[in-house]
C-alpha positions in Angstrom: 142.7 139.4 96.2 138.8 139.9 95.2 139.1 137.9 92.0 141.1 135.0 94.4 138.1 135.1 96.8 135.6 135.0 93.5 137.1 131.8 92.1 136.9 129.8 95.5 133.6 130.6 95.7 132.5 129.8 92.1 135.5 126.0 92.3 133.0 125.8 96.1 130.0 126.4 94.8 130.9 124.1 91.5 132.3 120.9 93.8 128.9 120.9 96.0 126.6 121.5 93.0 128.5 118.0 91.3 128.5 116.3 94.3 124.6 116.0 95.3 123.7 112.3 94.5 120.6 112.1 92.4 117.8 111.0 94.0 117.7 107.0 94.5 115.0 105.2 92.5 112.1 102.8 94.5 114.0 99.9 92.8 117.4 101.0 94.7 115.6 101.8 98.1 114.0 98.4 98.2 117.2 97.2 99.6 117.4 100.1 101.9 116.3 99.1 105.9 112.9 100.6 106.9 111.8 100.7 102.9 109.4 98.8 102.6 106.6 98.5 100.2 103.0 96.9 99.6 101.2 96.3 96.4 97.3 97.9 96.9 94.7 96.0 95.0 91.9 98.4 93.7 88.6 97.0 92.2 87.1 100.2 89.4 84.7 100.2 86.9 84.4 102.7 84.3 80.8 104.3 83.0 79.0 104.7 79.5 81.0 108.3 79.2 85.0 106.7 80.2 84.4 108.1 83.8 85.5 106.4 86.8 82.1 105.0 88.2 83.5 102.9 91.3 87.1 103.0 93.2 88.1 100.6 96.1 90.3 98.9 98.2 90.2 95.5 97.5 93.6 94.4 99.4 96.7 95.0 100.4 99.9 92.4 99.4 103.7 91.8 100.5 105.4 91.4 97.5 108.6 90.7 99.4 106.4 88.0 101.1 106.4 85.8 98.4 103.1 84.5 98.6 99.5 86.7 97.3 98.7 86.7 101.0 96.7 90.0 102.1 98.0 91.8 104.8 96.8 94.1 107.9 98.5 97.1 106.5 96.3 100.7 106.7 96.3 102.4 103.5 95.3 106.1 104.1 92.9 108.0 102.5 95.3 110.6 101.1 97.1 108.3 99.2 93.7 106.2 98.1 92.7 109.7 96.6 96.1 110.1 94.9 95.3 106.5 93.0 91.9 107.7 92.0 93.6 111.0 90.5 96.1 108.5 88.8 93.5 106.1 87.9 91.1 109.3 86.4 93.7 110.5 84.5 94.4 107.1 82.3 91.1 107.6 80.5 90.1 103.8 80.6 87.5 103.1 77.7 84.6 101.6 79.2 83.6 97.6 79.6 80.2 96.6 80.2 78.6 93.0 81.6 75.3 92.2 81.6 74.4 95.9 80.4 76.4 97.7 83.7 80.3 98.7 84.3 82.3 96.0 84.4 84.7 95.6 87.1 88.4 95.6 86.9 91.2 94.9 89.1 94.6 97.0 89.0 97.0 98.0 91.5 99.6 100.6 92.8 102.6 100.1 95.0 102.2 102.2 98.4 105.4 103.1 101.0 104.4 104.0 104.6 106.9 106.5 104.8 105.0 108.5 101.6 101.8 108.2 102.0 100.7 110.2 99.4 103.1 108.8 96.9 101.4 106.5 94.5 104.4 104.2 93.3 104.1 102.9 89.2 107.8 103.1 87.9 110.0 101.4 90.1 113.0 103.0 87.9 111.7 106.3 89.3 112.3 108.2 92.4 109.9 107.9 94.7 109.0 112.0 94.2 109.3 111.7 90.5 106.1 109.0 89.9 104.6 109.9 86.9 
């Protein structure tokens, strides 16, 4: 009777561990309702030693919109911080104009619901950005 009561648990136990969907990818929840997300336009500029000198906001876009129109959407700081961390850890080689740090434009998406998830591989789930 023990060995009966074993092998239910281990065929149990078996059936739930198979049948956990993987986590959806960004690209698959962009057709999900309340998923929704916004391209964030950063200006930088990289110093003499391939540091990152200066890190901004420059805009925030609908990409389902269409159009390159900004829109009123807050980006908060935790997930501005989370760029720079992502931004830092590219180690851009450095660009100068007119003897001082160029600046350069690049962008991240951003989801409301995780705002300290910065979104770069669409094929990814959302916990899994690189």
């Amino acid at each position: 009777m023990i060995g009966k009561t074993w092998l239910r648990i281990a065929i149990l136990t078996m059936l739930l561990a198979t049948s956990a969907a993987p986590a959806k990818t960004v690209r698959e929840q962009m057709h999900d309702p309340g998923f929704h997300i916004y391209s964030v336009i950063f200006a930088f500029s990289i110093d003499q030693a391939s540091k990152l000198r200066t890190f901004r906001v420059v805009e925030v876009d609908d990409p389902a919109s269409g159009t390159n129109n900004a829109v009123n959407i807050p980006v908060p700081a935790a997930y501005v911080e989370a760029a720079r961390k992502k931004m830092q850890a590219k180690h851009s080689e450095p660009t100068l104009k007119d003897g001082k740090p160029a600046e350069h434009f690049t962008y991240f998406l951003y989801e409301p619901g995780h705002p300290g998830a910065v979104i770069s591989d669409l094929d990814q789930p959302i916990d899994r950005q690189p």
